[in-house]
N, CA, C and O atoms as a GROMACS GRO file, in nm:
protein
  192
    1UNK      N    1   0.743   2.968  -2.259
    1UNK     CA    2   0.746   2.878  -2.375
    1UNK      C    3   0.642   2.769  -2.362
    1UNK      O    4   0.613   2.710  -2.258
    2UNK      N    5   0.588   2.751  -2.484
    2UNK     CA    6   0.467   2.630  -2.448
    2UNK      C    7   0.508   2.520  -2.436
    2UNK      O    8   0.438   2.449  -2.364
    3UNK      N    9   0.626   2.459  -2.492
    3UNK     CA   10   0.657   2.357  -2.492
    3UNK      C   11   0.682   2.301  -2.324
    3UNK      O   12   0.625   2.198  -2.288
    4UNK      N   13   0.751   2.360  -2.249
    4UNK     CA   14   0.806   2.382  -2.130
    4UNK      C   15   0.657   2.307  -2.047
    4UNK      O   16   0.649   2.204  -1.980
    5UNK      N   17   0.546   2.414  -2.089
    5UNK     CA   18   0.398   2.393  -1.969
    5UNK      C   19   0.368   2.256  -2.055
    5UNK      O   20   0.340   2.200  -1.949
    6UNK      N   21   0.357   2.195  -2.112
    6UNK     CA   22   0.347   2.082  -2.189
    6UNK      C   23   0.412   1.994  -2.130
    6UNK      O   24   0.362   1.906  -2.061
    7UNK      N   25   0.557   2.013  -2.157
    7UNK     CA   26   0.596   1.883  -2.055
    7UNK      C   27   0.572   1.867  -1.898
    7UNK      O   28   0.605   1.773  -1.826
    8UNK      N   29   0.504   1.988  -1.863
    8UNK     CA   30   0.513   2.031  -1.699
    8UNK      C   31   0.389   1.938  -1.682
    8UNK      O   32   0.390   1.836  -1.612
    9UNK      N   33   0.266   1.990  -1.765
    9UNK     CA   34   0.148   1.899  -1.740
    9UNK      C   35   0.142   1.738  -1.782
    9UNK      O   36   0.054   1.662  -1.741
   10UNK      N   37   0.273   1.690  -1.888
   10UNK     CA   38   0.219   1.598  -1.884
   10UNK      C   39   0.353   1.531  -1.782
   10UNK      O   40   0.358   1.409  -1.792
   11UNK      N   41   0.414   1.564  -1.730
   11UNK     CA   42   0.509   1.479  -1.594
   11UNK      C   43   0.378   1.498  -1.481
   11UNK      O   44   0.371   1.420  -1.386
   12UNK      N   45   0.301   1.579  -1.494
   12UNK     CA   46   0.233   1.564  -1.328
   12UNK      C   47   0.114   1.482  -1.378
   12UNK      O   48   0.069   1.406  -1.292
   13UNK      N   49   0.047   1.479  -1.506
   13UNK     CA   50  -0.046   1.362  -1.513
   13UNK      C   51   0.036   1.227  -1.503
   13UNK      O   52  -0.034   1.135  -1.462
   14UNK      N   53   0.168   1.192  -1.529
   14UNK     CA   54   0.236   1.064  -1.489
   14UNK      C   55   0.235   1.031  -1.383
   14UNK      O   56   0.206   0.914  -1.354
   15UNK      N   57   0.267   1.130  -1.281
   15UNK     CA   58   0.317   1.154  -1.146
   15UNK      C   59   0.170   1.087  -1.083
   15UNK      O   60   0.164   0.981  -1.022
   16UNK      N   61   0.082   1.155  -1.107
   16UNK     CA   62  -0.054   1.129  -1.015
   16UNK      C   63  -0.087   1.016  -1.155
   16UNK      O   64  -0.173   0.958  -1.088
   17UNK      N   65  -0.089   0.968  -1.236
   17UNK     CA   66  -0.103   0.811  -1.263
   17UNK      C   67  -0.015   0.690  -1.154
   17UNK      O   68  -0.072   0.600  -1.093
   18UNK      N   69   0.072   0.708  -1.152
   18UNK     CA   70   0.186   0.652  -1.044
   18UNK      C   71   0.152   0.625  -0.924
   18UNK      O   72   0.178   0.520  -0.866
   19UNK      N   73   0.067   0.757  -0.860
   19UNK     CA   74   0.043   0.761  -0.737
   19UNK      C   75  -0.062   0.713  -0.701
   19UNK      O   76  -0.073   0.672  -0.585
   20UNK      N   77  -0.191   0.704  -0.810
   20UNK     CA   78  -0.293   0.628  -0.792
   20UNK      C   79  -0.273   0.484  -0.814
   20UNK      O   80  -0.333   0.409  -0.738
   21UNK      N   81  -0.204   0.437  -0.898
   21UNK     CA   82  -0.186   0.285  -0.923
   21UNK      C   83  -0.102   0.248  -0.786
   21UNK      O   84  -0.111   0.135  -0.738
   22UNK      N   85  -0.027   0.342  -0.730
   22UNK     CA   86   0.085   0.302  -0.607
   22UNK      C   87  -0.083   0.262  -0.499
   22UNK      O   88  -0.106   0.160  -0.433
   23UNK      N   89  -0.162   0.369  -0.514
   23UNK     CA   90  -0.231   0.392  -0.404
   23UNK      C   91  -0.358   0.260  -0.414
   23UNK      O   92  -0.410   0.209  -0.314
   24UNK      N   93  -0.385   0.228  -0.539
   24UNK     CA   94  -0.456   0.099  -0.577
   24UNK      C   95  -0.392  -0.047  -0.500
   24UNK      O   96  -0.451  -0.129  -0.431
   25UNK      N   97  -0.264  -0.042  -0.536
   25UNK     CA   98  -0.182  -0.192  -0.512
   25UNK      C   99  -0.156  -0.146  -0.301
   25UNK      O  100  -0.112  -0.227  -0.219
   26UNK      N  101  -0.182  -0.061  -0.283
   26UNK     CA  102  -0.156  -0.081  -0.148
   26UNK      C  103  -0.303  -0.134  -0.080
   26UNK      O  104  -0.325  -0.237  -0.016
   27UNK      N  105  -0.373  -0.048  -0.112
   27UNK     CA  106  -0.564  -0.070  -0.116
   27UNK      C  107  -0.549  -0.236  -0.138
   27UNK      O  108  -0.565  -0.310  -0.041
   28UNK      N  109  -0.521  -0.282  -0.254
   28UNK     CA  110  -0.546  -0.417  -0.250
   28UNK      C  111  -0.457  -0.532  -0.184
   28UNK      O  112  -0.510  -0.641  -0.163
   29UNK      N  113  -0.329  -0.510  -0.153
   29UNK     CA  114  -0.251  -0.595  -0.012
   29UNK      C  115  -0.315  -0.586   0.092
   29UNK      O  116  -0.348  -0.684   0.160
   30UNK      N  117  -0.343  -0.461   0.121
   30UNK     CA  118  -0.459  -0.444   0.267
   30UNK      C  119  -0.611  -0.514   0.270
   30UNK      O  120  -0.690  -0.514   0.365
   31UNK      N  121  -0.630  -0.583   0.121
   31UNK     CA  122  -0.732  -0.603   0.157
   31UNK      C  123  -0.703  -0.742   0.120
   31UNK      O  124  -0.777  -0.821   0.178
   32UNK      N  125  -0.653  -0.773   0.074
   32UNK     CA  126  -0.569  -0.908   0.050
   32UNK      C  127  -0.517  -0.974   0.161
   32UNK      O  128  -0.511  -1.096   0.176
   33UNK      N  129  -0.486  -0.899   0.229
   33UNK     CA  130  -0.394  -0.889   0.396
   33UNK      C  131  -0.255  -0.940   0.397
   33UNK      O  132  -0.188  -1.007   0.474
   34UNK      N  133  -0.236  -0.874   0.267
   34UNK     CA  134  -0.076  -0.881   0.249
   34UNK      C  135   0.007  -1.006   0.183
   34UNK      O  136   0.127  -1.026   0.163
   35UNK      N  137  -0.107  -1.076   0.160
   35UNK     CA  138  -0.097  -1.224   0.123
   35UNK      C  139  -0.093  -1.198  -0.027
   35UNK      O  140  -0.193  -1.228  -0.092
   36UNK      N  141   0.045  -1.131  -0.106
   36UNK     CA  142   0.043  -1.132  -0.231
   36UNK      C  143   0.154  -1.174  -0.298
   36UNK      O  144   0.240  -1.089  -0.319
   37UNK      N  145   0.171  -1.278  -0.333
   37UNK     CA  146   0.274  -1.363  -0.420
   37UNK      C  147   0.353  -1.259  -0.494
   37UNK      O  148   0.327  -1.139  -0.506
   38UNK      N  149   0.470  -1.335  -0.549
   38UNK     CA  150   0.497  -1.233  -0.655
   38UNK      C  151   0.452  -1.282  -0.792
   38UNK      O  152   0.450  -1.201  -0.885
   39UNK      N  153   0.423  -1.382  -0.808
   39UNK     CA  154   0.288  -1.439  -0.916
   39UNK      C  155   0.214  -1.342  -0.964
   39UNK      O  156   0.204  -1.281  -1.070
   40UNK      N  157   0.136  -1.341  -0.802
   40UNK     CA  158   0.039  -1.242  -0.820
   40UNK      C  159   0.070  -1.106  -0.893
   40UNK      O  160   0.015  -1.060  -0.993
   41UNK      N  161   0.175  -1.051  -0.815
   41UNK     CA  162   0.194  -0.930  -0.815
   41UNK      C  163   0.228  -0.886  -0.989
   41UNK      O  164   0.215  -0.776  -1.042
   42UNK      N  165   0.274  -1.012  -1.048
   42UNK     CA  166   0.302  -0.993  -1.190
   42UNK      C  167   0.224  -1.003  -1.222
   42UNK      O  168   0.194  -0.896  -1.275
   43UNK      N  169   0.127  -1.089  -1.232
   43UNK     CA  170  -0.030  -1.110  -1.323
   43UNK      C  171  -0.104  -0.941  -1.350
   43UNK      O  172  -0.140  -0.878  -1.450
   44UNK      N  173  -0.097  -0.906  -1.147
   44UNK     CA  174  -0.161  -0.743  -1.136
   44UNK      C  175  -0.108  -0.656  -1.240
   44UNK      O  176  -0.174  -0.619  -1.338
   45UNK      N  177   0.016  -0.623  -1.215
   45UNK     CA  178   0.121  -0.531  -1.302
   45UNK      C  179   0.074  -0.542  -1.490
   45UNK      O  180   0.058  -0.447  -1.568
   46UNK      N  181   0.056  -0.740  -1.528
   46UNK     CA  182   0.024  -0.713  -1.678
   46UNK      C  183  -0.102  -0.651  -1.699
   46UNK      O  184  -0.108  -0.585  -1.803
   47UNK      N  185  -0.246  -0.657  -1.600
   47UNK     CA  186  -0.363  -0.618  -1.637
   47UNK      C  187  -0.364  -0.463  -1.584
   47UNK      O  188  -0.470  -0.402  -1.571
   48UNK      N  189  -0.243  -0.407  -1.556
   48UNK     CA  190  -0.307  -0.276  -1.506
   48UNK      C  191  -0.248  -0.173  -1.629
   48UNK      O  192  -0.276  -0.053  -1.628
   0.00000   0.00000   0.00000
């Protein structure tokens, strides 16, 4: 059924959106050196 591969492809383009933004905000604590408010962390979250 097409509908079925439709929702299949678009849960794994979410999935790997998720995982890159997960993989962004870790990239930037590490480079931050962990020094991230939760200020911060909200400001990040509205511009992303």
């Amino acid at each position: 059924r097409k509908g079925d591969k439709d929702r299949a492809a678009t849960m794994i383009q979410a999935i790997e959106k998720m995982l890159k933004t997960r993989r962004i905000m870790r990239n930037l604590e590490k480079f931050i050196g962990g020094r991230l408010y939760e200020g911060d962390l909200r400001m990040l979250q509205r511009t992303i």
